[in-house]
C-alpha positions in Angstrom: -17.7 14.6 -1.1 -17.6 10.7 -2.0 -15.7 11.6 -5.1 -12.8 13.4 -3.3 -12.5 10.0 -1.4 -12.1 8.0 -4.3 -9.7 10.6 -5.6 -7.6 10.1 -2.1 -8.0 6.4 -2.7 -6.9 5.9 -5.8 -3.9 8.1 -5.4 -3.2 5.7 -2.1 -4.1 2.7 -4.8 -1.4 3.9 -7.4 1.5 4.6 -4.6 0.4 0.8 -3.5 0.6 -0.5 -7.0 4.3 1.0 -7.4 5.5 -0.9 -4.3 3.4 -4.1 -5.0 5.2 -3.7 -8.7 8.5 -4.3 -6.8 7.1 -7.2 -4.5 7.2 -4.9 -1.5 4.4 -4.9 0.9 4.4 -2.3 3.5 2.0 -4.3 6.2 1.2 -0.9 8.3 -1.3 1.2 6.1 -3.5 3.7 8.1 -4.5 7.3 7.7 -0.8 8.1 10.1 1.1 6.6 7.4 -0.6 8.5 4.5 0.7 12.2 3.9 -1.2 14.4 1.4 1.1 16.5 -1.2 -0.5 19.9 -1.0 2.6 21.7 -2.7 1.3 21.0 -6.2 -1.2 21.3 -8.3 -3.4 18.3 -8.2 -2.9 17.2 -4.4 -1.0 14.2 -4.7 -0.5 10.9 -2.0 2.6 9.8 -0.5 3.2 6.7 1.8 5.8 7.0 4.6 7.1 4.6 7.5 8.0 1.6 5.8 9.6 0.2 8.9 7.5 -2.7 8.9 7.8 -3.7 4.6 9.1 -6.2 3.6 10.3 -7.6 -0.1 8.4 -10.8 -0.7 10.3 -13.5 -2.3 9.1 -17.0 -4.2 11.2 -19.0 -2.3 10.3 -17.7 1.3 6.6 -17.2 3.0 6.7 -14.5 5.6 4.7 -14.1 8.6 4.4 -10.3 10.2 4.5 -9.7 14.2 0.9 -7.6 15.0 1.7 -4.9 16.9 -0.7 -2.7 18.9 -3.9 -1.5 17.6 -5.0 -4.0 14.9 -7.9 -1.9 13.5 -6.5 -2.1 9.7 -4.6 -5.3 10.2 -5.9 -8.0 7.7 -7.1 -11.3 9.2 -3.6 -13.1 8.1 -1.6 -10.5 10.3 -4.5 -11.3 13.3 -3.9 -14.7 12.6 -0.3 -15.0 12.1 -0.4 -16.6 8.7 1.7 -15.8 5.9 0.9 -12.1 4.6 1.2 -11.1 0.7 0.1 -8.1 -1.1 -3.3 -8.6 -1.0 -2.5 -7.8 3.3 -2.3 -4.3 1.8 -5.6 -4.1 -0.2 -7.0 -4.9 3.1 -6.0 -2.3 4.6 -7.3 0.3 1.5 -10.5 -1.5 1.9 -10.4 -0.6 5.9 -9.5 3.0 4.8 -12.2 3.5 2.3 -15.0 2.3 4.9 -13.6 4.8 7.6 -13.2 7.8 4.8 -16.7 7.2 3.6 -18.7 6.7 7.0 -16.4 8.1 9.8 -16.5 5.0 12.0 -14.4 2.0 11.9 -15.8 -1.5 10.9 -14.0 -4.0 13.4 -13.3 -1.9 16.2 -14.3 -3.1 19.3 -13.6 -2.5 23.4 -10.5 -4.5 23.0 -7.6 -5.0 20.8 -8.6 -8.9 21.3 -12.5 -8.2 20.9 -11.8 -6.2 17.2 -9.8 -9.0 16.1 -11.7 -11.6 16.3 -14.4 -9.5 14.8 -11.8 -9.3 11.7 -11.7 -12.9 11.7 -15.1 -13.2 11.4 -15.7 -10.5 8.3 -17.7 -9.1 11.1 -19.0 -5.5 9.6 -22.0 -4.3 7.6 -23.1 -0.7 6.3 -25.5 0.5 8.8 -27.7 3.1 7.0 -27.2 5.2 9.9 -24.0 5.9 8.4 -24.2 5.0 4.6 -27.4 6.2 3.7 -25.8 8.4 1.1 -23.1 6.7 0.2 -23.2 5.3 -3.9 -23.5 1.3 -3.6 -20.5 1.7 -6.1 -18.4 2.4 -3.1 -19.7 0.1 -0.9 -18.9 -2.8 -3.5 -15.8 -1.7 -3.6 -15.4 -1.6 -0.1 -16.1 -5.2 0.1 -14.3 -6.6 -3.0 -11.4 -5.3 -0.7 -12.7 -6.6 2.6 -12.5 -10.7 1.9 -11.2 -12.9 4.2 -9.1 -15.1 1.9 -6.7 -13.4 0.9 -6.6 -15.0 -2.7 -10.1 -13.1 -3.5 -9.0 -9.9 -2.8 -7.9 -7.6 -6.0 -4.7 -6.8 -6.1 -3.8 -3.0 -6.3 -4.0 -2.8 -10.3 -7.7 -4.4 -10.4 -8.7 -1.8 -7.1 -7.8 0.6 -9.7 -10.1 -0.5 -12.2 -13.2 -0.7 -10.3 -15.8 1.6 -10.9 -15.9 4.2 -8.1 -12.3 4.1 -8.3 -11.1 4.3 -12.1 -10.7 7.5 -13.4 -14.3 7.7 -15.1 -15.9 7.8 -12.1 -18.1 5.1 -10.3 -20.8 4.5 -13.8 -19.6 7.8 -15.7 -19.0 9.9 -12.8 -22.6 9.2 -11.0 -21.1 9.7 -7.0 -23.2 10.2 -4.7 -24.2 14.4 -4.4 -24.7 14.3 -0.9 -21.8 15.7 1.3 -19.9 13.4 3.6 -21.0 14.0 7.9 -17.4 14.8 8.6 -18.4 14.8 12.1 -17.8 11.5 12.9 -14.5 11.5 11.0 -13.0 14.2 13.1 -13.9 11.8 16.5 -12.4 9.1 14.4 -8.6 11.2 14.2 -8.9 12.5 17.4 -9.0 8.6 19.1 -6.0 8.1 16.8 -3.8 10.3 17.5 -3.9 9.6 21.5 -2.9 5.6 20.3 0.7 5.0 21.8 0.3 1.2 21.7 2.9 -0.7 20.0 2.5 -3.8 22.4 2.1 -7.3 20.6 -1.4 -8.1 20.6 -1.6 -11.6 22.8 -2.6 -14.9 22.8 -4.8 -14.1 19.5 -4.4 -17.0 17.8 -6.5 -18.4 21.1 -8.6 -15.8 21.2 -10.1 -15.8 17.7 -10.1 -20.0 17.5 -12.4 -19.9 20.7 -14.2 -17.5 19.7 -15.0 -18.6 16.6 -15.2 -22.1 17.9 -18.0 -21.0 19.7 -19.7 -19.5 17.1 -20.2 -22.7 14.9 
């Protein structure tokens, strides 16, 4: 149900907030990296593989290597610009679109081709697979979903959105219709066969020539 996924994501949300809190970003958020809690009573979230985080500091900008499949890489990683929390809320924002429809919204045949399609904000909400999906969740997917990184909410204002706060997207008013896992279970099948951990290359090419062409 859309309500369990903005349970899962706001769980994901507060774990993010405690790391952001400390001016770490972890930089490789996907659904591997994401362990459920069953053990207790209210299921809880934990992040794990924080091989790629990194503490920010004032005094130093960082830029992050891509490596392998970019599908929840923000358009800073894909570019090679200077990454920052928000590179994270990105990433939730990537999540939330796959929990709630199944598909992903950048991917394309090629590591190369969905990059560039991140670079352009290239994705939409095809009723195919959001007809019953609250628009409540759908604004929040693209509050999270912004190219500059300076518009995206940080982890504490994800959590006070409407679908996501604890009152429920306007008082609890989710969508009633259950979620077409079938697409979901396609979507974790095609992950778990990804062994890719190759630099993605000659992007920064790529996406200026592509988007070059697209003026």
């Amino acid at each position: 149900m859309e309500e369990k996924v903005a349970f899962f994501i706001r769980e994901t949300l507060e774990a993010l907030q405690h790391l952001h809190t400390c001016r770490v970003v972890h930089l490789d958020l996907k659904p591997e990296n994401i362990m459920v809690d069953l053990h207790s009573p209210t299921p809880g979230i934990k992040l794990i593989d924080l091989g790629d985080a990194v503490q920010l500091s004032a005094h130093r900008r960082y830029v992050h290597l891509l490596l392998g499949n970019p599908e929840f890489a923000a358009p800073e990683l894909v570019r090679g610009t200077p990454v920052s929390v928000a590179t994270d809320v990105w990433s939730i924002g990537v999540l939330a679109y796959v929990t709630l429809s199944g598909v992903s919204p950048f991917l394309d045949e090629s590591p190369e081709e969905t990059c560039v399609n991140i670079c352009r904000l290239d994705f939409c909400f095809p009723d195919e697979y959001f007809r019953d999906v609250s628009q409540a969740a759908r604004d929040f997917v693209s509050s999270a979903l912004q190219q500059d990184p300076r518009k995206r909410p940080s982890a504490t204002s994800c959590l006070q959105h409407p679908w996501v706060g604890r009152g429920g997207a306007h008082g609890g008013e989710y969508s009633k219709t259950p979620l077409d896992t079938t697409r979901l279970a396609t979507f974790i099948d095609r992950r778990r066969q990804l062994h890719d951990v190759r630099p993605v290359t000659n992007i920064k090419g790529l996406v200026s020539g592509s988007l070059g062409n697209t003026l």
